[in-house]
C-alpha positions, 0 to 999 in steps of 0.5 A: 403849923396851926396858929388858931385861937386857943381856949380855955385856962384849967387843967387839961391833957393831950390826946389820941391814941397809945402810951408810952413809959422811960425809967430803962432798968438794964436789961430786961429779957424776952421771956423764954420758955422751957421746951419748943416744938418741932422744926416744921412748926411754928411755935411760941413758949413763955413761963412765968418764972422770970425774973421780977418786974420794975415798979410800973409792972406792978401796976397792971398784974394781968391784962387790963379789962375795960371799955373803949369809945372808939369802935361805936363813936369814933372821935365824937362820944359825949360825957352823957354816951360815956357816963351811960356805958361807965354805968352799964359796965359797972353794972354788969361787966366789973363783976368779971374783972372789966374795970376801965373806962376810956374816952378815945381821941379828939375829947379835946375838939369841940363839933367833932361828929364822927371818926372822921379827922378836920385837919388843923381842927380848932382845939381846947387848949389851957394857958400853957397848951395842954389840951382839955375837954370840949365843953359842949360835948363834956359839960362837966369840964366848964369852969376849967375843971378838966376831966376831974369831975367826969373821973369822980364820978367814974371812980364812984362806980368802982371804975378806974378812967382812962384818956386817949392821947396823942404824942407830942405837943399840940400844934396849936400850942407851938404856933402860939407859942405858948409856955410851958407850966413850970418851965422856962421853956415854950411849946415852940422851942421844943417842938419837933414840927418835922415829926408828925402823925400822917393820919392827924394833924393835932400834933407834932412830936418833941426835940427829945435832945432838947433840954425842956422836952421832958418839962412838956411830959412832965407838967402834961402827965401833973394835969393828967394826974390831978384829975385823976386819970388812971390809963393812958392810951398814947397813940402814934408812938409805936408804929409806923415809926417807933419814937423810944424817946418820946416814949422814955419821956412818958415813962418817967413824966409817968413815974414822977407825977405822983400817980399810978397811970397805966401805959399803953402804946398804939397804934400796931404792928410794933416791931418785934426787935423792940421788945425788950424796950416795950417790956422796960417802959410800958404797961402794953403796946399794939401787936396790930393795926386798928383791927375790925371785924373781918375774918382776914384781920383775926386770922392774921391777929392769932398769927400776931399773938402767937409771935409775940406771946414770949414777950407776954409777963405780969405789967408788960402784955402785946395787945392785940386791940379792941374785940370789935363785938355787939354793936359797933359803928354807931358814928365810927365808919372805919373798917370798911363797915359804912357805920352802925352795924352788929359785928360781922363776926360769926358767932364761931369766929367771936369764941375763936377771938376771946379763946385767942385773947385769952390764951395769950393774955391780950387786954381784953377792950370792949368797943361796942356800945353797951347800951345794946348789949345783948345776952349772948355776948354778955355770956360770951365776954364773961364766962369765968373758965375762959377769963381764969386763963387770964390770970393763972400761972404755968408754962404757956406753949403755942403751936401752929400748923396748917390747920391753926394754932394750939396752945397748952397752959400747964402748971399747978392751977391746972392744965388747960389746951386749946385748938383755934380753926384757922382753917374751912373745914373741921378739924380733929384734933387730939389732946397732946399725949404728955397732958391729961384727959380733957375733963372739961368743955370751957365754953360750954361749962360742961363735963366731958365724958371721961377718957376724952381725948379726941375733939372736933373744931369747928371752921373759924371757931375754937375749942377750949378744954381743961384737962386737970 
């Protein structure tokens, strides 16, 4: 384990990617719907009549909109490039509902350059192991003022401030064997220092059997809160290995800090037995792994969404990740991009992935630098007849078929249907005989002419209709 110097003495918070919640209430159930389909087909139904949520649900009413530093800067964005998208966000998104900000992983190490991971990198850490920003990248941090000053001034944007993290404790902390605040109890006695991330060495997990494991969640998510931290993104918690220990740890240190923090889970795919567990203790979790902009990882992300679009209700949502759209790979060279790139979507491909989101009511995180946001991907992410399918209520119906995936969402706010081409030919399609006339072309914001019942998908594209 690492034993490097630590610095630093003010609040702080511990970091990468997901989160994860605990207050268990007996049984939540997998929404189910009302009517299926036929045995050939693959198919997905969920109403919103079930029953209500706890507490925490009421904190995220429909899927989280926002901007994420990952996808354009890796683990190296600075508070000047975050402070730059904040505004623009701000200023263009929050109009159509984009409102949270969020600094991905490695805030907490200073000379991070890229999306690259140092093993056993030095990290910032305060008198009782609790990360915090690195002052040359976020110099509003000095002075151990943490993130408090960094999310003043997001809120004053009309933004909520979100914060990568990742599970468990740092190994710094343990090596040094640092105490924990409030607590009787040293990092290094409830450490599990067999449980570790494969992919980075920051971190170990907690001995969730030991007696002081909670007093870590506890006193780390009192720091998060006092500075004000709104989302909280904990990462290597969902898959490979599902820790629900450790999540139940988060969800009550969460429900005890005094402080409405939304929760998500990463990274994907979670397993789908847990979901009644993931519904009980977070706000959303991964349905995939890091996704990026290639047609294999969309077209098998529509079949993700589709399997778990059951377990989709108000404060519990499958993510499906960030939509990796504009300009993208600034410092970041995963994903097989070799760095700054436009995405590689087709434009085709682009409407089919924010018809699939938005039918299926994934959280909707930007990942490009929005600097350089060009105005066909601001119509694109801000169309008000696709973003309402987000938040209306009715009976959600999928359907897959070799061609693609349909979906219908019929209630009193109206009937809506969409087809997404899976396929590399056109596809005809027709609207379903039970439903209206398709009155409405959504992403065109035009009127159809009346009787429209037939239409043509494109290849890798999608159509999106309201029929009432």
């Amino acid at each position: 384990m690492n034993a490097m110097a630590s610095t630093g003495n003010s609040p702080d918070l511990a970091g990468r990617r997901g989160f994860v919640r605990a207050a268990v209430a007996g049984g939540l159930a997998a929404v189910a719907g009302a009517r299926g389909f036929a045995a050939a087909d693959a198919s997905a139904t969920l109403t919103d009549t079930a029953e209500p949520g706890l507490p925490f649900h009421a904190w995220a009413p429909t899927p989280t909109l926002g901007w994420n530093s990952w996808d354009a800067f890796g683990a190296s964005i600075t508070e000047a490039e975050y402070l730059d998208n904040a505004r623009i966000l701000a200023e263009r998104l929050l109009p159509s509902g984009y409102d949270l900000a969020t600094v991905d992983i490695q805030w907490y190490e200073t000379g991070a350059r890229s999306s690259s991971y140092r093993p056993f990198a030095p990290l910032e850490l305060d008198a009782f192991g609790r990360p915090q920003p690195a002052v040359d990248r976020f110099p509003s941090a000095a002075g151990g003022r943490g993130f408090a000053p960094l999310a003043a001034q997001v809120h004053r944007l009309g933004l909520r401030f979100g914060v990568h993290l990742m599970r468990g404790i740092p190994r710094q902390a343990v090596g040094l064997e640092l105490p924990i605040a409030g607590s009787r109890w040293h990092c290094h006695e409830v450490a599990d220092p067999g449980s570790t991330c494969a992919w980075n060495t920051d971190m170990c997990g907690v001995n969730t059997g030991h007696p002081g494991a909670f007093d870590w969640y506890r006193a780390w998510f009192a720091r998060l809160a006092e500075w004000g931290v709104d989302f909280v993104k904990v990462d290597d918690i969902a898959a490979p290995n599902y820790h629900a220990g450790e999540v139940e740890l988060i969800r009550r240190a969460i429900d005890g800090c005094g402080r409405r923090i939304v929760l998500s889970l990463s990274p994907g795919p979670a397993a789908l037995e847990q979901g009644v567990h993931l519904q009980a203790h977070a706000n959303q979790w991964r349905v995939c792994n890091d996704f990026w902009d290639t047609w294999p990882q969309l077209r098998d992300n529509l079949a993700n969404l589709v399997k778990w679009a059951p377990y989709a209700r108000a404060g519990a949502w499958p993510d499906a990740d960030m939509l990796p759209v504009g300009k993208i790979g600034l410092r970041n060279f995963d994903g097989g991009g070799h760095g700054e790139r436009d995405t590689r979507f087709t434009r085709d491909e682009q409407v089919l992935m924010l018809t699939a989101w938005t039918c299926a009511r994934s959280p909707l995180i930007l990942g490009n630098d929005l600097r350089r946001l060009d105005d066909w991907t601001l119509r694109l992410l801000t169309n008000p007849e696709v973003l309402a399918l987000l938040r209306v209520p009715g009976l959600r119906e999928w359907r897959s078929t070799p061609q693609g995936h349909r979906f219908v969402c019929s209630g009193s706010a109206g009937t809506w249907a969409a087809w997404l081409n899976t396929g590399e030919a056109p596809w005809n399609v027709r609207v379903p005989d039970d439903a209206p006339d398709a009155r409405r072309d959504c992403w065109a914001r035009a009127d159809l002419p009346a009787g429209t019942r037939s239409l043509t998908v494109p290849p890798h594209g999608a159509r999106l209709v309201r029929c009432r």
